[in-house]
C-alpha positions in Angstrom: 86.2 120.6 111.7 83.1 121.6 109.9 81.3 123.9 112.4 78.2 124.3 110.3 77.3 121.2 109.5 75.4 119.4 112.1 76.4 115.6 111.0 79.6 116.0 110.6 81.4 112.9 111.5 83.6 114.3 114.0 81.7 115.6 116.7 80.8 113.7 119.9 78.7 115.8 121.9 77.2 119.2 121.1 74.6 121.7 121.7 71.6 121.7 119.5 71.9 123.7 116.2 70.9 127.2 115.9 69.7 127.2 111.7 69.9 130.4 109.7 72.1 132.3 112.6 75.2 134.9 111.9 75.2 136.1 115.8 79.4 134.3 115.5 80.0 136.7 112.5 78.4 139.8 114.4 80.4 138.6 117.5 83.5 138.2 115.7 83.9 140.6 112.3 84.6 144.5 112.8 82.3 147.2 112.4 84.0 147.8 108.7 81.7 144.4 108.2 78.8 144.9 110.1 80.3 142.7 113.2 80.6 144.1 116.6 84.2 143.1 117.0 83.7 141.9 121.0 86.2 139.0 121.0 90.1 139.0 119.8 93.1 137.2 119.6 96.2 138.1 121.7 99.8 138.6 120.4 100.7 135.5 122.9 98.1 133.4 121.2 99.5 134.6 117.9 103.0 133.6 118.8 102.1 129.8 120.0 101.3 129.4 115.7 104.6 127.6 114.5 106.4 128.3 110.8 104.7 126.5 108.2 107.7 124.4 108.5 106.4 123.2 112.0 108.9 125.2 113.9 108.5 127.4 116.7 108.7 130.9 116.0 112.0 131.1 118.7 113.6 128.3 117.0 116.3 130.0 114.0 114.8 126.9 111.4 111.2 128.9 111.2 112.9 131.7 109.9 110.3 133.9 111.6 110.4 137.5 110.5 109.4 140.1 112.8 109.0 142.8 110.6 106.7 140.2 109.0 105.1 138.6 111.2 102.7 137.0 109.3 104.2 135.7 106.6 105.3 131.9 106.3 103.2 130.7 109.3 101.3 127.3 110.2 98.2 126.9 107.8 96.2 126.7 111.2 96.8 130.8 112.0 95.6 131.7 108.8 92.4 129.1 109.4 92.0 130.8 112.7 93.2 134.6 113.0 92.2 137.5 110.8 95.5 139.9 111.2 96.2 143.2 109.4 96.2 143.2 105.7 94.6 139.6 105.4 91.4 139.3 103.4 87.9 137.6 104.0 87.3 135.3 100.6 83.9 134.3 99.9 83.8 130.4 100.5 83.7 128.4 97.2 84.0 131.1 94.7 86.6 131.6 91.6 86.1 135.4 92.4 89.8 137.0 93.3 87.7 139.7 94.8 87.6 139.8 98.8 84.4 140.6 100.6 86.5 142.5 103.2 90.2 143.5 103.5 91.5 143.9 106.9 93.0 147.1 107.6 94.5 147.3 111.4 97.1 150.0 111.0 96.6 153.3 113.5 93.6 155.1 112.2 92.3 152.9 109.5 88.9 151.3 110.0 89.9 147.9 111.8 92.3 149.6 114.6 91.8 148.4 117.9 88.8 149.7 120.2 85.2 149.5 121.4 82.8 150.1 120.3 82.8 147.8 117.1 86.5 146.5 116.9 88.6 144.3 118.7 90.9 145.3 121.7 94.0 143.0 120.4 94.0 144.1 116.7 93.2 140.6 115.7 90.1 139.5 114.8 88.8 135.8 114.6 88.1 133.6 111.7 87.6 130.1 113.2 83.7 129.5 113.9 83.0 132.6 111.3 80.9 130.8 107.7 83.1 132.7 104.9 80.2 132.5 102.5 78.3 135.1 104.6 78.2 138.6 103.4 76.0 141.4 105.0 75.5 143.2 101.5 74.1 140.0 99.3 70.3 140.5 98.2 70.3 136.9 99.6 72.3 136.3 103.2 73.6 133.4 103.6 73.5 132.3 107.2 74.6 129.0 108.2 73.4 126.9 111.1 76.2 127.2 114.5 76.0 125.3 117.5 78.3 124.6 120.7 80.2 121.8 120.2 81.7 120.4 123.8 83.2 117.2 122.7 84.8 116.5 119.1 87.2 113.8 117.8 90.3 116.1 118.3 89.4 116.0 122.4 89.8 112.2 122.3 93.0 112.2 120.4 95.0 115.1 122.9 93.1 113.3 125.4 95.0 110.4 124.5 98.3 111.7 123.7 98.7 113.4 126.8 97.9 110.4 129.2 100.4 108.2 127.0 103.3 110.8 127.4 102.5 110.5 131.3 102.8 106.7 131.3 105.3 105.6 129.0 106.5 109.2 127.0 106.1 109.9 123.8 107.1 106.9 121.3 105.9 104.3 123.6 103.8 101.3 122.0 101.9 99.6 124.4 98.7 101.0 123.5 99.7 100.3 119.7 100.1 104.0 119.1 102.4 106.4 120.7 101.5 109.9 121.9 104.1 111.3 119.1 101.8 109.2 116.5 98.5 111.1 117.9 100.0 114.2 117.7 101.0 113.4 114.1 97.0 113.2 113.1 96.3 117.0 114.4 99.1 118.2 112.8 99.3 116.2 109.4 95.1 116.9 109.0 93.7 119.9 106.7 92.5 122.8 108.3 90.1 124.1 105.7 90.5 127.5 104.8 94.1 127.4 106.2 95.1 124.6 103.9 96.4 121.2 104.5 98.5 120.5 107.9 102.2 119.4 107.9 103.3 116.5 105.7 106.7 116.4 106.9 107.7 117.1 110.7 111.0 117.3 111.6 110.0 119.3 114.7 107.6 116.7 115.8 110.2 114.0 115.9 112.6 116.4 117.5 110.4 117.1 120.1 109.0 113.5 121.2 113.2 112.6 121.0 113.7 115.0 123.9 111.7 112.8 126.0 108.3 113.2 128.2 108.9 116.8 129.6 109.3 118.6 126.1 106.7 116.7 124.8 104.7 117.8 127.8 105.0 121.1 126.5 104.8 120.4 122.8 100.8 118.9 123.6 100.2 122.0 125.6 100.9 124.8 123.2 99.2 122.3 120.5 95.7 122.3 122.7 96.0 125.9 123.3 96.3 126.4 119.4 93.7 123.8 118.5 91.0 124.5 120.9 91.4 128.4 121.0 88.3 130.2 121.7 86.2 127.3 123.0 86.1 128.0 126.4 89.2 125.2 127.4 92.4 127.6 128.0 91.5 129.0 131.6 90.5 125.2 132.8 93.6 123.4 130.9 95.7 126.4 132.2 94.3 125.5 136.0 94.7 121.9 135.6 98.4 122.0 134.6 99.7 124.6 137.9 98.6 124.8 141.4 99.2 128.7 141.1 98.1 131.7 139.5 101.3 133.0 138.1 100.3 132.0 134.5 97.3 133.1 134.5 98.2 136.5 136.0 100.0 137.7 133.0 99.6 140.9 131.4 98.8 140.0 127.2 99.5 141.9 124.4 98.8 143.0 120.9 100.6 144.8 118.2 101.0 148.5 117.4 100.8 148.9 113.5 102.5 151.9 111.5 101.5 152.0 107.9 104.8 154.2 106.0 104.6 156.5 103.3 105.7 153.6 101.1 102.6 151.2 101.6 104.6 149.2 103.8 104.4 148.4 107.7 106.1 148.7 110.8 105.2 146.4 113.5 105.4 147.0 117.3 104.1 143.6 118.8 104.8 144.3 122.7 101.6 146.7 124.0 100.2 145.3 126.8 96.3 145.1 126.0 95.4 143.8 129.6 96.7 143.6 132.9 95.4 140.4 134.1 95.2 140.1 138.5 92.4 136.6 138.9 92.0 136.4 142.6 92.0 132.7 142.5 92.1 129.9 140.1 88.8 128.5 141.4 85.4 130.0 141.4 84.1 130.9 144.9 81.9 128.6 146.3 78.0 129.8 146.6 77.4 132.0 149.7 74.5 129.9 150.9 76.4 126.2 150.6 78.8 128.6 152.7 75.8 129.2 155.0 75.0 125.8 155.2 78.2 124.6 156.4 80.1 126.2 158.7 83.0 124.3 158.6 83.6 124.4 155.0 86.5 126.1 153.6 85.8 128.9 151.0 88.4 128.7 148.0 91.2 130.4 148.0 91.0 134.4 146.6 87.3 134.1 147.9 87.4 134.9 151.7 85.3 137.7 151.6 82.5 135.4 150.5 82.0 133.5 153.9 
């Protein structure tokens, strides 16, 4: 996905462009660069990212290392999450030089808290132009915009409604839900690098049938639409109660040793989350209006 470029191919519906704006890099980069730091990823979010091998990071074949967490993981994370130690590059430049290393250790510049950095320890990179840098004689701000509806919508659209009907390698549509899948994971992700060529895990998964493959499109939408305003409503659709959304999250706890190299406590609990209902409460005056109308539930005070 291009978000800066207004005609790119793959957007269905969007917002009108905002030209010449860098309020997403203010939003999203630390006070060490100038950014307010106001939004960040969670550990949980973090540990949905498969291997670069496809595999989840529970599965032995991923070879996931928790005293590296970040190390060998789906091109997609480092397209998406700025962690400790990784590095902002300036887009389309031979330079080796970063505009801005990430330092999230306790006490160094990045570590988490208001007022200018983020409350997980991660900071986001998806949405953020990487040829933008505060201290250029010329700033070079992109155009953003809101984009509701892109190609990527229609295909897990798609791929989840075939898995309902006929699971995952069906063909009566003349492509199975396990094919669609395929696309978002096999397609480049920019500055993450190209997407999985080979996918053991894929096939695995749509082999286990319509249940795990349930799952497997579920933890691929959360990864894939992450930060545009989709997990609360896809989280609502797929329960009738609040339990998973009334989940403490996380972030990690970062030591840097004597030696230059890190210890990694991944289990702090950020948030303790208590939503009094999966539904908005209905306005007081439509309440007012009609006295037999029921107010959602978690709302009764609103009557």
């Amino acid at each position: 996905m291009d978000w800066f470029n207004p005609n790119f191919g793959g957007i269905i519906f969007s917002a009108r462009y905002n030209n010449g704006n860098d309020a997403m890099e203010r939003l999203f980069y630390p006070g060490g660069f100038q950014g307010n730091g106001q939004l960040g990823a969670t550990q949980e979010l973090v540990d949905a990212f498969p291997m670069k091998n496809g595999y989840p990071i529970t599965d032995p074949r991923g070879k996931y290392d928790p005293a590296n967490p970040y190390e060998n993981r789906d091109p997609r994370f480092y397209a998406t999450i700025f962690h400790n130690n990784a590095t902002a590059m300036r887009l389309n430049s031979s330079s080796t030089n970063p505009m801005y290393t990430f330092e999230n250790w306790n006490g160094a510049k990045d570590a988490p808290g208001p007022p200018s950095n983020s409350r997980t320890n991660y900071h986001i990179k998806k949405m953020v132009f990487m040829g933008l840098n505060w201290s250029d004689n010329n700033i070079n701000r992109q155009p953003h915009t809101k984009v509701f509806i892109r190609w990527e919508n229609m295909v897990f659209a798609f791929a989840e409604a075939a898995n309902q009907v006929e699971g995952p390698n069906g063909s009566k549509y003349g492509l199975s839900a396990a094919e669609a899948m395929a696309y978002i994971r096999k397609k480049n992700n920019s500055a993450g690098g190209k997407g999985f060529l080979e996918d053991p895990y894929l096939e695995e998964v749509a082999d286990a049938g319509k249940n795990a493959f349930h799952e497997f499109i579920k933890n691929e939408r959360r990864i894939e639409f992450c930060f545009e305003g989709q997990r609360f409503y896809d989280i609502r659709r797929w329960t009738t109660t609040l339990e998973s959304l009334n989940k403490p999250v996380h972030r990690p706890v970062i030591t840097r040793n004597s030696d230059g190299s890190f210890t990694y406590k991944l289990n702090e609990v950020v948030e303790s989350r208590s939503y009094p209902s999966g539904s908005l409460p209905i306005p007081f005056d439509e309440m007012l209006r009609m006295s037999n109308l029921v107010q959602n539930e978690g709302w009764e005070a609103w009557k």
